[in-house]
PyMOL Python script that loads the backbone (N, CA, C, O; Angstrom):
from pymol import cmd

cmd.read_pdbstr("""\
ATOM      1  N   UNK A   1     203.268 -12.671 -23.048  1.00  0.00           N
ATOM      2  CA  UNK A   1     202.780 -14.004 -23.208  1.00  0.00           C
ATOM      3  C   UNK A   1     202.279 -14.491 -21.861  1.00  0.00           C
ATOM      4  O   UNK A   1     202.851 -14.806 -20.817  1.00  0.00           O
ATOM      5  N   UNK A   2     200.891 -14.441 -22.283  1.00  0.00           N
ATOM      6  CA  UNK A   2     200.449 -14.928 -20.530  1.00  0.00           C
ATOM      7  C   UNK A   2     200.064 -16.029 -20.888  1.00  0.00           C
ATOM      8  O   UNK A   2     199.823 -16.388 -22.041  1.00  0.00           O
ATOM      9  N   UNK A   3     199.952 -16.851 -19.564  1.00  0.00           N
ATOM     10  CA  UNK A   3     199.554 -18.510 -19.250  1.00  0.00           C
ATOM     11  C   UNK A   3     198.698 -18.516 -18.462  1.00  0.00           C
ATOM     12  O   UNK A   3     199.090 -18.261 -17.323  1.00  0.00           O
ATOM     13  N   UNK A   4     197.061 -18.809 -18.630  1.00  0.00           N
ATOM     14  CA  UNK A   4     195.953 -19.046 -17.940  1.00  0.00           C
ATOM     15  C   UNK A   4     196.469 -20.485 -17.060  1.00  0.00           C
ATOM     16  O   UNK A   4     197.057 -21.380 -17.667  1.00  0.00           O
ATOM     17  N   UNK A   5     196.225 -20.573 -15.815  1.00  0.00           N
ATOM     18  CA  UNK A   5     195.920 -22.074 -15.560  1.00  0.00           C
ATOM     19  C   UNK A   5     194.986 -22.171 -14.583  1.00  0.00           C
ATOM     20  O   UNK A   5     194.478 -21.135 -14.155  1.00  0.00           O
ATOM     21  N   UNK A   6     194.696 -23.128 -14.193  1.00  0.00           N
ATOM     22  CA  UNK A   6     193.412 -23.470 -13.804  1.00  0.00           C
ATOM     23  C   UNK A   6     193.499 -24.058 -12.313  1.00  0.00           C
ATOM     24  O   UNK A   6     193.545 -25.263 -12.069  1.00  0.00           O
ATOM     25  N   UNK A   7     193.513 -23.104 -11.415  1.00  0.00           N
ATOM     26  CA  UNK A   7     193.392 -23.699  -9.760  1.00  0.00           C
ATOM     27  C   UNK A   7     192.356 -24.111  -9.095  1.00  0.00           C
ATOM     28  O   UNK A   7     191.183 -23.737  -9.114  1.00  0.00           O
ATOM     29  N   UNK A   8     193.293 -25.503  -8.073  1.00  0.00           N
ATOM     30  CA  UNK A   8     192.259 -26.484  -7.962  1.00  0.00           C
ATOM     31  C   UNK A   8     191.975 -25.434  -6.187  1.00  0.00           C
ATOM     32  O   UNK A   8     192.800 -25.340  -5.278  1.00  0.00           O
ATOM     33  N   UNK A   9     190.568 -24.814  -6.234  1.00  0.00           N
ATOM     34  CA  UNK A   9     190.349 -24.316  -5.354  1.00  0.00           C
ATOM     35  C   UNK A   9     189.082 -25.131  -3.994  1.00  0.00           C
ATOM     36  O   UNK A   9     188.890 -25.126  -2.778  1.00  0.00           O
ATOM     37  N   UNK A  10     188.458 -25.794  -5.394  1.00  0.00           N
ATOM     38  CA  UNK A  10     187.309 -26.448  -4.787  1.00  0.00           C
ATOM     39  C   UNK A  10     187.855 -28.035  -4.914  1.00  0.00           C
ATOM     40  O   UNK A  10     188.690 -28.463  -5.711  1.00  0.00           O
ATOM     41  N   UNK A  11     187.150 -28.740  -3.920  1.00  0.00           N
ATOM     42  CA  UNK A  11     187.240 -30.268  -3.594  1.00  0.00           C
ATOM     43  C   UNK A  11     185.867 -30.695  -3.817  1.00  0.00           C
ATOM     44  O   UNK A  11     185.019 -29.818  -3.982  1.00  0.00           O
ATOM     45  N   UNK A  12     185.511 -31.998  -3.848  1.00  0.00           N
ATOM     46  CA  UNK A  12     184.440 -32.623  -3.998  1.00  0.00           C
ATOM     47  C   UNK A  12     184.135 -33.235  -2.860  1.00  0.00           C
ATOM     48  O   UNK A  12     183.958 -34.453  -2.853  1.00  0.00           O
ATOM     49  N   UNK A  13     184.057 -32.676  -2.021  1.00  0.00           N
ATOM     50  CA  UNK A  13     183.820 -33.000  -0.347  1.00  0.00           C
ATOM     51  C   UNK A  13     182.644 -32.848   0.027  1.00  0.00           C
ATOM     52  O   UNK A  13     182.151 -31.760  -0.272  1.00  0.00           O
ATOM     53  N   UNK A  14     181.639 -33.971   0.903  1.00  0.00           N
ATOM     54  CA  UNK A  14     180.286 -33.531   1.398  1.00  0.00           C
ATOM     55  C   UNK A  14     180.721 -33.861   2.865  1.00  0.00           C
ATOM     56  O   UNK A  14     181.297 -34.942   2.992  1.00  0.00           O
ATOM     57  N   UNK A  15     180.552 -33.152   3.928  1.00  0.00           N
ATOM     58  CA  UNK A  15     180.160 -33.301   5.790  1.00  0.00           C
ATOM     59  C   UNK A  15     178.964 -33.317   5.944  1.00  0.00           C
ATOM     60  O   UNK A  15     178.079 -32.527   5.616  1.00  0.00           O
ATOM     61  N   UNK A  16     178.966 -34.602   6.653  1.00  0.00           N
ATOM     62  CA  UNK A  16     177.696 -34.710   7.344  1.00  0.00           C
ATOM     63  C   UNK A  16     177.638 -34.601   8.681  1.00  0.00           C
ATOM     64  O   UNK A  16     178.244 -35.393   9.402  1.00  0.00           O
ATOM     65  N   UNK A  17     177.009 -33.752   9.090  1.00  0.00           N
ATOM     66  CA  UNK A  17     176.606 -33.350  10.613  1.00  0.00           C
ATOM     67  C   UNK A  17     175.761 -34.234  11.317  1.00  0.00           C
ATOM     68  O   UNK A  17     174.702 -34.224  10.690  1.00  0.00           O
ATOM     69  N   UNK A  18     175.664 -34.958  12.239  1.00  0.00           N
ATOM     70  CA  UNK A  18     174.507 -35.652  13.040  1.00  0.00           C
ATOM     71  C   UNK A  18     174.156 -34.042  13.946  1.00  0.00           C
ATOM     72  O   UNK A  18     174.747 -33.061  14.398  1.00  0.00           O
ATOM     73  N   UNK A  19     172.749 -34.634  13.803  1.00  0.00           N
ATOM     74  CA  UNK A  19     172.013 -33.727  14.701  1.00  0.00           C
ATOM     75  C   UNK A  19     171.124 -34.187  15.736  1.00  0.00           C
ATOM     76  O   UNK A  19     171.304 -35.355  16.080  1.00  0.00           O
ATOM     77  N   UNK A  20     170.195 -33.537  16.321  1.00  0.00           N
ATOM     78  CA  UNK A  20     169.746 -33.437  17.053  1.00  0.00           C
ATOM     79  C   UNK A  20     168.104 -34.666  16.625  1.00  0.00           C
ATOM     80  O   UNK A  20     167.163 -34.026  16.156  1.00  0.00           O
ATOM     81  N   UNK A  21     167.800 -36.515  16.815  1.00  0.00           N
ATOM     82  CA  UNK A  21     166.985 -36.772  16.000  1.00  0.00           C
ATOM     83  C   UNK A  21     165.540 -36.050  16.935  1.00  0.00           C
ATOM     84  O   UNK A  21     164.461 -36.025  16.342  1.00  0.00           O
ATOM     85  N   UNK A  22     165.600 -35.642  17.998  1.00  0.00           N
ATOM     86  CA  UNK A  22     164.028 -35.706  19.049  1.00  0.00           C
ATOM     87  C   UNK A  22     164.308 -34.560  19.403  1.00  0.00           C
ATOM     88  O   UNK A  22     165.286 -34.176  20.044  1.00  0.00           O
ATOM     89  N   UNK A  23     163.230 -33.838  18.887  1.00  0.00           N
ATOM     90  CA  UNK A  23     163.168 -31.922  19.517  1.00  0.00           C
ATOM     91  C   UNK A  23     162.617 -32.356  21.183  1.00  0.00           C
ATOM     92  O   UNK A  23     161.748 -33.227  21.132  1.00  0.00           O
ATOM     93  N   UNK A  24     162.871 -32.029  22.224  1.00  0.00           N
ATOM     94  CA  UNK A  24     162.546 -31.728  23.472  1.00  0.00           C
ATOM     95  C   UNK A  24     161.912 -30.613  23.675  1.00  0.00           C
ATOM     96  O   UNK A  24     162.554 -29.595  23.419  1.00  0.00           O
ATOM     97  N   UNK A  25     160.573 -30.459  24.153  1.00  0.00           N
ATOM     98  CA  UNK A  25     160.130 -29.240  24.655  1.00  0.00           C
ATOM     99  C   UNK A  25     159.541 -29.476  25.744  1.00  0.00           C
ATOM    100  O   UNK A  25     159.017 -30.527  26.111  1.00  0.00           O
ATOM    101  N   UNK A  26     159.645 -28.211  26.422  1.00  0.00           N
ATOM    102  CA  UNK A  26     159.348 -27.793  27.827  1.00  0.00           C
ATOM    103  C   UNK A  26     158.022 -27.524  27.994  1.00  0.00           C
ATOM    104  O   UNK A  26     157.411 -26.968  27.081  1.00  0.00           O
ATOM    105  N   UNK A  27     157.348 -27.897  29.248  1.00  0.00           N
ATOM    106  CA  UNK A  27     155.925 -27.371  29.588  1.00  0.00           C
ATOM    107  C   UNK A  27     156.007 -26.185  30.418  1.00  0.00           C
ATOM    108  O   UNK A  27     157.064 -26.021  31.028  1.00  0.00           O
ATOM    109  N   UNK A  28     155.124 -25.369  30.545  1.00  0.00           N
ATOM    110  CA  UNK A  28     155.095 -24.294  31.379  1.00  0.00           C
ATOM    111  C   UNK A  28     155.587 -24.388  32.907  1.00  0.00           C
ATOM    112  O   UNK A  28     156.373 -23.639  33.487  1.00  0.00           O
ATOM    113  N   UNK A  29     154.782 -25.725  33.488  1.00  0.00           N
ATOM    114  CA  UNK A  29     155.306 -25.935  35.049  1.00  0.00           C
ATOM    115  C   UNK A  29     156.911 -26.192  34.849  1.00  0.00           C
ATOM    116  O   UNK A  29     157.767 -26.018  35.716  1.00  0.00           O
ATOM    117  N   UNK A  30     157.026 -26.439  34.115  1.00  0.00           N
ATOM    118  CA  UNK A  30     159.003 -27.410  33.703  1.00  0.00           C
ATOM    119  C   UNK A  30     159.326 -26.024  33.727  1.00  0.00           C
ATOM    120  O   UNK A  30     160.535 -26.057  33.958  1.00  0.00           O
ATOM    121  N   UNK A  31     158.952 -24.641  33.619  1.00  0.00           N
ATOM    122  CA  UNK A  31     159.908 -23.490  33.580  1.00  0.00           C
ATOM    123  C   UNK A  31     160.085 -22.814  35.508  1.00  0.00           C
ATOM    124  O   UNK A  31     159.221 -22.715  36.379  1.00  0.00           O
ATOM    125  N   UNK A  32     161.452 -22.507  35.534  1.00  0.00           N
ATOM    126  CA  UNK A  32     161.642 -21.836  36.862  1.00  0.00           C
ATOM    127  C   UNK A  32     160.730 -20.520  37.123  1.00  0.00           C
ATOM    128  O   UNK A  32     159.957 -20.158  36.235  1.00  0.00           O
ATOM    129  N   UNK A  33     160.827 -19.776  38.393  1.00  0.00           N
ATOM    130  CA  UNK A  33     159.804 -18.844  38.756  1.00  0.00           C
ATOM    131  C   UNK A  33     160.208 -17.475  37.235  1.00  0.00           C
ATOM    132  O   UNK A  33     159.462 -17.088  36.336  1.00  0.00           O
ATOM    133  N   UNK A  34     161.489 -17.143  37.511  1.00  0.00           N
ATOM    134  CA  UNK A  34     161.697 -15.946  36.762  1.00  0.00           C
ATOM    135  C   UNK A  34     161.512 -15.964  34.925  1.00  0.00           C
ATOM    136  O   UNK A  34     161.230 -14.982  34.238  1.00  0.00           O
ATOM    137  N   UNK A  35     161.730 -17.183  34.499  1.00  0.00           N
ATOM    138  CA  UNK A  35     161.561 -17.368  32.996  1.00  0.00           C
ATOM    139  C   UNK A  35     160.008 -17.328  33.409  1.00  0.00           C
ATOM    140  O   UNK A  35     159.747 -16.167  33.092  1.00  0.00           O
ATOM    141  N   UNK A  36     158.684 -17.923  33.973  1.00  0.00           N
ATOM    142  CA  UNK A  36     157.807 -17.813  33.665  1.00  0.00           C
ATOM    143  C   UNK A  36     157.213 -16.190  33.851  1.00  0.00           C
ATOM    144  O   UNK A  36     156.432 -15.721  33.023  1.00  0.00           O
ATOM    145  N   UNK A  37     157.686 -15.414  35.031  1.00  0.00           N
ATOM    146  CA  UNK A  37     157.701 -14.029  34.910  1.00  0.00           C
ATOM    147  C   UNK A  37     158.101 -13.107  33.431  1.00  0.00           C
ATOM    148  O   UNK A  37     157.516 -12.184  32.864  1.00  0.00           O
ATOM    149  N   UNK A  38     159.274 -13.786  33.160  1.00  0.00           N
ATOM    150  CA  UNK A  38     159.817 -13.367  31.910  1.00  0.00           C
ATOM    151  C   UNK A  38     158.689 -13.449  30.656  1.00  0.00           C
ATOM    152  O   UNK A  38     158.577 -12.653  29.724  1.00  0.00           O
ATOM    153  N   UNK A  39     158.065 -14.390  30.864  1.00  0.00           N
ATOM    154  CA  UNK A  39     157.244 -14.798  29.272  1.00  0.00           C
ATOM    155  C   UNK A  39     155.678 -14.688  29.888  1.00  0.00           C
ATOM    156  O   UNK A  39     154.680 -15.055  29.268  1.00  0.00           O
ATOM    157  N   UNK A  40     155.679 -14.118  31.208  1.00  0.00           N
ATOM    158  CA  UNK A  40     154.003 -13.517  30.859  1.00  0.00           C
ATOM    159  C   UNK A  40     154.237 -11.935  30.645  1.00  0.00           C
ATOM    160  O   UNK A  40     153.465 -11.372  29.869  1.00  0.00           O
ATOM    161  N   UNK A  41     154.942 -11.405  31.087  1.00  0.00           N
ATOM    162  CA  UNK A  41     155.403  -9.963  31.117  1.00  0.00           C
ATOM    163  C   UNK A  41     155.545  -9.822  29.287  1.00  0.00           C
ATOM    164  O   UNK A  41     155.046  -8.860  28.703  1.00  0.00           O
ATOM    165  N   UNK A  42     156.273 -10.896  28.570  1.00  0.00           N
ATOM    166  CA  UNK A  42     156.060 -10.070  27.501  1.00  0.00           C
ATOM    167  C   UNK A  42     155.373 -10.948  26.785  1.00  0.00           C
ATOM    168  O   UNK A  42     155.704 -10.943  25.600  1.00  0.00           O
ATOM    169  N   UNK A  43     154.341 -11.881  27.133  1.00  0.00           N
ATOM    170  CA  UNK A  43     153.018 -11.857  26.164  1.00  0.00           C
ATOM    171  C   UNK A  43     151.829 -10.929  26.399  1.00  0.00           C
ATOM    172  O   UNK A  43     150.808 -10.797  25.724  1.00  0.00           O
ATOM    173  N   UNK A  44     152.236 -10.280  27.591  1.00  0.00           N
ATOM    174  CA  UNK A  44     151.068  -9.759  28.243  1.00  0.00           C
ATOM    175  C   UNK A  44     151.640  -7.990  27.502  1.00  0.00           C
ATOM    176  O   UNK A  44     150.765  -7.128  27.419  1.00  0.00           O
ATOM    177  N   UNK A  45     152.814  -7.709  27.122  1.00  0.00           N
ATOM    178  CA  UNK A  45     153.786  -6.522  26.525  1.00  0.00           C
ATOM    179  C   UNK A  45     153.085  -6.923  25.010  1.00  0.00           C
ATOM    180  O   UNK A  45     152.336  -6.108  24.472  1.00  0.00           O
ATOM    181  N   UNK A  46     153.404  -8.328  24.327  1.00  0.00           N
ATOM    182  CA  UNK A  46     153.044  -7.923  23.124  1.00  0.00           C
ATOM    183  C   UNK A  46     151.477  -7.857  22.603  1.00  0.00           C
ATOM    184  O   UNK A  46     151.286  -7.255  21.546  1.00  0.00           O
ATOM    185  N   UNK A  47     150.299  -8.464  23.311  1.00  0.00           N
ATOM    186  CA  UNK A  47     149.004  -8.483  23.580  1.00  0.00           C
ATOM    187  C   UNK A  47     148.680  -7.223  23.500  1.00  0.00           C
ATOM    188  O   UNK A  47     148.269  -6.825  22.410  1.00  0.00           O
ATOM    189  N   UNK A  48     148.761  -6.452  24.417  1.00  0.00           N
ATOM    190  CA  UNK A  48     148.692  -4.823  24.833  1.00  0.00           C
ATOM    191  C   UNK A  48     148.932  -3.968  23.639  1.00  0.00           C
ATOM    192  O   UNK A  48     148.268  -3.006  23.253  1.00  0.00           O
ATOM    193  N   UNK A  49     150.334  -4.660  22.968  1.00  0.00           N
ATOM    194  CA  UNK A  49     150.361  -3.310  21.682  1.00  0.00           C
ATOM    195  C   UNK A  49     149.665  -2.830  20.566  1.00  0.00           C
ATOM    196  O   UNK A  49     149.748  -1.688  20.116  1.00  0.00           O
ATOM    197  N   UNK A  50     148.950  -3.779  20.122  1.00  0.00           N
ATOM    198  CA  UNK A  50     147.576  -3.878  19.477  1.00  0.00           C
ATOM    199  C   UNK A  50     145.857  -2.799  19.988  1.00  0.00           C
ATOM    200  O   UNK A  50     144.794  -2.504  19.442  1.00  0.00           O
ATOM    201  N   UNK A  51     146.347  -2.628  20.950  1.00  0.00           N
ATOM    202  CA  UNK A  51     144.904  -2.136  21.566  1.00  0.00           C
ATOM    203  C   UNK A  51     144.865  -0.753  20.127  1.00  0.00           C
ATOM    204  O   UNK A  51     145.731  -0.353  19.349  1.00  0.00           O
ATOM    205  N   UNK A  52     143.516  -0.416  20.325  1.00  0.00           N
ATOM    206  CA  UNK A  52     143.294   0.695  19.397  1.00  0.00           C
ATOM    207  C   UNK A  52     143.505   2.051  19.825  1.00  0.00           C
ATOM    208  O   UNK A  52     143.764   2.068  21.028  1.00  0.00           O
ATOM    209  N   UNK A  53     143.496   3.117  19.338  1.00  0.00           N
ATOM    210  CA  UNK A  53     143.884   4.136  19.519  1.00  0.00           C
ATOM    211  C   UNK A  53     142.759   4.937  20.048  1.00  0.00           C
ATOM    212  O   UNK A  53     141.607   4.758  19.652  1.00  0.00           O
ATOM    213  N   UNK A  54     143.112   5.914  21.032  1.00  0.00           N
ATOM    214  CA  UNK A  54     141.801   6.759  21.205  1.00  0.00           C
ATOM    215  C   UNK A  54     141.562   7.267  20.066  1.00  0.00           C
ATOM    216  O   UNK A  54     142.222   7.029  19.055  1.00  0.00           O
ATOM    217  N   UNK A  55     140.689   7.940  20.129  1.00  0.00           N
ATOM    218  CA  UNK A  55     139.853   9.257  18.927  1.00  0.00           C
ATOM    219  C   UNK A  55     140.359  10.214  18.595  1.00  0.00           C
ATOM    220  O   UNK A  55     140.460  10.922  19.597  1.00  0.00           O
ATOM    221  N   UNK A  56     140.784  10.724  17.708  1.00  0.00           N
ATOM    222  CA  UNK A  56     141.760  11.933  17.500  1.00  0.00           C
ATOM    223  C   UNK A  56     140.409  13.541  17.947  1.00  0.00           C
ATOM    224  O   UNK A  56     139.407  13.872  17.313  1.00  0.00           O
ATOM    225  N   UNK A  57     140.865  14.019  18.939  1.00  0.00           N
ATOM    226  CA  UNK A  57     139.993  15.147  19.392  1.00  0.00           C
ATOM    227  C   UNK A  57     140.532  16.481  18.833  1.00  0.00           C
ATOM    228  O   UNK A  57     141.583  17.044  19.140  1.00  0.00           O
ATOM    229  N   UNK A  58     139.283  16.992  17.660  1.00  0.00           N
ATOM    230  CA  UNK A  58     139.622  18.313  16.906  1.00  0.00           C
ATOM    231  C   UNK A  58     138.917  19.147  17.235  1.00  0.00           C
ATOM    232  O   UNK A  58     137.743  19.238  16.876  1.00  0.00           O
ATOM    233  N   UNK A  59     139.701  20.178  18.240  1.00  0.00           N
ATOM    234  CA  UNK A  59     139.184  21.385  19.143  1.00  0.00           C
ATOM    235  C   UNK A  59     138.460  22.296  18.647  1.00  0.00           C
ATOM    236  O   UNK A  59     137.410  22.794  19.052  1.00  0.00           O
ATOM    237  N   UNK A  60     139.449  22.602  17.208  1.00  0.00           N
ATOM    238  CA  UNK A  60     138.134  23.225  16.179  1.00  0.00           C
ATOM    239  C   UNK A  60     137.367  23.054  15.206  1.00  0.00           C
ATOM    240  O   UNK A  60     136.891  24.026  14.620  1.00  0.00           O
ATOM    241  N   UNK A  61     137.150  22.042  14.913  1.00  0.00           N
ATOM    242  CA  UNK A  61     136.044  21.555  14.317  1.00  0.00           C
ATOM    243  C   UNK A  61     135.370  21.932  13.614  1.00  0.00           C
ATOM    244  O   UNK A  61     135.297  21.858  12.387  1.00  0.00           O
ATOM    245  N   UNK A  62     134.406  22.700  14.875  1.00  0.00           N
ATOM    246  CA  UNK A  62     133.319  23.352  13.816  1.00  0.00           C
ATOM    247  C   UNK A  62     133.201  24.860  13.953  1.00  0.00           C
ATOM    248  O   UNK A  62     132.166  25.506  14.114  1.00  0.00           O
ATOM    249  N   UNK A  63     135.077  25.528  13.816  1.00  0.00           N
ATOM    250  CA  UNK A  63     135.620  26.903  14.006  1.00  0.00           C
ATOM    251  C   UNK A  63     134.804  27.225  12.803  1.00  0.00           C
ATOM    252  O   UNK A  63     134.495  26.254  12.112  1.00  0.00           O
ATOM    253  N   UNK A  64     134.337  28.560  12.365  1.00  0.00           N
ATOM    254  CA  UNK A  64     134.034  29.157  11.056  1.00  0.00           C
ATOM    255  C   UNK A  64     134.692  30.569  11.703  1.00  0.00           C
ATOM    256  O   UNK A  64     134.288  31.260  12.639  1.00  0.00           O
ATOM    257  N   UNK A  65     136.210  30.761  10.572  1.00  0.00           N
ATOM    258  CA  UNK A  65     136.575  32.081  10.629  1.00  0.00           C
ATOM    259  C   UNK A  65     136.175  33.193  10.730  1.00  0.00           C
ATOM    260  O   UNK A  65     135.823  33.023   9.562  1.00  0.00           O
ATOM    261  N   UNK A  66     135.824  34.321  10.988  1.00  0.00           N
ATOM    262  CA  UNK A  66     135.166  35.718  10.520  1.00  0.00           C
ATOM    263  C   UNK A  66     134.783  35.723   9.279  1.00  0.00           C
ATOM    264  O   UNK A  66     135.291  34.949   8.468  1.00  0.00           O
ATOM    265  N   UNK A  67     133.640  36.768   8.878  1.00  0.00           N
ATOM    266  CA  UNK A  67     133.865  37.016   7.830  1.00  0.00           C
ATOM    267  C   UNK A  67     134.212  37.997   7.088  1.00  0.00           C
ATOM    268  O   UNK A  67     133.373  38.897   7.131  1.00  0.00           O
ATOM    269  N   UNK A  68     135.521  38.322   6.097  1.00  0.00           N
ATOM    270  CA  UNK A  68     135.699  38.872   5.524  1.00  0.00           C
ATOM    271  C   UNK A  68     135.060  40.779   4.818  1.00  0.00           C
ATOM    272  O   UNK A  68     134.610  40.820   3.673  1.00  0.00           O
ATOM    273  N   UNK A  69     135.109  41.676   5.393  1.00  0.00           N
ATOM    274  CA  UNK A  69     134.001  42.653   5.046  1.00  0.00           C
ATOM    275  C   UNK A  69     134.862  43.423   3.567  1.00  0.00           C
ATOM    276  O   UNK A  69     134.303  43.568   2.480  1.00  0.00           O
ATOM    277  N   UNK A  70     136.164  43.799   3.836  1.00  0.00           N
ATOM    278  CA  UNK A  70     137.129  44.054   2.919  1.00  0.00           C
ATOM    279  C   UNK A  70     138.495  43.426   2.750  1.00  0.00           C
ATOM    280  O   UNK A  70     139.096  43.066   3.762  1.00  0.00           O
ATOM    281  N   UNK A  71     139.057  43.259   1.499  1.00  0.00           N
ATOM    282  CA  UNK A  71     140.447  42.384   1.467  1.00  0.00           C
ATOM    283  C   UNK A  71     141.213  43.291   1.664  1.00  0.00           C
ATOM    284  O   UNK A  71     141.300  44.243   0.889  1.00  0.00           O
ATOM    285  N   UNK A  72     142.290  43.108   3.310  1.00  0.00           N
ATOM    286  CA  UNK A  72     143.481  43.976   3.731  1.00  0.00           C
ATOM    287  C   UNK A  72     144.361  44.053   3.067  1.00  0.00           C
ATOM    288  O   UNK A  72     145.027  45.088   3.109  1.00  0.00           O
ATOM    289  N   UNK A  73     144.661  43.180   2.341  1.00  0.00           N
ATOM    290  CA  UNK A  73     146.122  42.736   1.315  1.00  0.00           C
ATOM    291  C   UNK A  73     145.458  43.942   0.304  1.00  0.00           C
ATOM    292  O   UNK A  73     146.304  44.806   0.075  1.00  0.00           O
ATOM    293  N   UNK A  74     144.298  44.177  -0.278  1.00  0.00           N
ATOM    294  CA  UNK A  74     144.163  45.088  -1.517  1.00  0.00           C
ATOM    295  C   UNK A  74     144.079  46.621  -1.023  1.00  0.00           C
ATOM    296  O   UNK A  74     144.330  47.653  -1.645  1.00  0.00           O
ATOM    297  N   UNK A  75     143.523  46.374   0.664  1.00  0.00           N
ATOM    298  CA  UNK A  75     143.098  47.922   1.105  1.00  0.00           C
ATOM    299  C   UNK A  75     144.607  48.524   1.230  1.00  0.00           C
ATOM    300  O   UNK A  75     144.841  49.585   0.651  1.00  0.00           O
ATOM    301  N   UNK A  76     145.261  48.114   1.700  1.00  0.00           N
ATOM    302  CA  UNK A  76     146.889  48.310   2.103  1.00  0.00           C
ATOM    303  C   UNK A  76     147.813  48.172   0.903  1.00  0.00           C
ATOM    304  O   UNK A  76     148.892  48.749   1.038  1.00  0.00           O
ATOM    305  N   UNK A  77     147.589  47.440  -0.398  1.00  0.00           N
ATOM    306  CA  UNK A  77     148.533  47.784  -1.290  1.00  0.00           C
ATOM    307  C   UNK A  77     150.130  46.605  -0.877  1.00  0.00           C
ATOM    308  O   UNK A  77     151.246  46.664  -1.393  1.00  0.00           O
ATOM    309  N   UNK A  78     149.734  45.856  -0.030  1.00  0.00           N
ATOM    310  CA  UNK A  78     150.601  44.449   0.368  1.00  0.00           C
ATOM    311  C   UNK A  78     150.226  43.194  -0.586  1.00  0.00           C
ATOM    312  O   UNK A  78     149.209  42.516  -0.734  1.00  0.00           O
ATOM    313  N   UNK A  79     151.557  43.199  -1.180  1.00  0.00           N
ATOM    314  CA  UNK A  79     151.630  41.386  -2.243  1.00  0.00           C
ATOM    315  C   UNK A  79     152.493  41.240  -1.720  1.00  0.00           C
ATOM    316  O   UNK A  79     153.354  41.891  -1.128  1.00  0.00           O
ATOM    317  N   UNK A  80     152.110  39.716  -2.095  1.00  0.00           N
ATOM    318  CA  UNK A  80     153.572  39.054  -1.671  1.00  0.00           C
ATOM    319  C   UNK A  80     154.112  38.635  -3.372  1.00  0.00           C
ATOM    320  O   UNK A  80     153.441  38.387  -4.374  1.00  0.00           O
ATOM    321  N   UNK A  81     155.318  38.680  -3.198  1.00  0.00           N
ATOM    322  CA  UNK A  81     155.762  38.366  -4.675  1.00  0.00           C
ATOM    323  C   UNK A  81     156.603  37.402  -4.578  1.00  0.00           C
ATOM    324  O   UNK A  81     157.128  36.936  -5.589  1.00  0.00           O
TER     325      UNK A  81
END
""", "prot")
cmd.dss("prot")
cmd.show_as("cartoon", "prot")
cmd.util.cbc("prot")
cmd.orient("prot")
């Protein structure tokens, strides 16, 4: 004989946080020497990664194999199985 009951786990509670009402932002001169080092180094890092690729260079190209006078695999009696 079991007995379901019903636990009070949740409350009807809302928190309200005050925040922050005026975002502050910084101008470039407002940054010290090394943060502005910091943020040209990597706009100038992520700018760069985009560049295009050289040309893919295919040495043989315009190879044309030998040609064929007799098939070795038939003159020789070699399959592969």
């Amino acid at each position: 004989k079991e007995k379901i009951t019903k636990m009070s786990c949740c409350k009807d509670e809302i928190d309200i946080l005050d925040g922050i009402d005026q975002i502050t932002t910084t101008s470039f001169e407002d940054l010290d020497k090394i943060q502005k080092q910091v943020l040209v180094a990597y706009t100038y890092s992520y700018v760069n990664q985009f560049e295009g690729l050289a040309e893919k260079v295919f040495p043989h190209q315009h190879y044309e194999p030998p040609k064929l006078i007799r098939d070795i695999n038939v003159l020789h009696e070699t399959f592969l199985i």
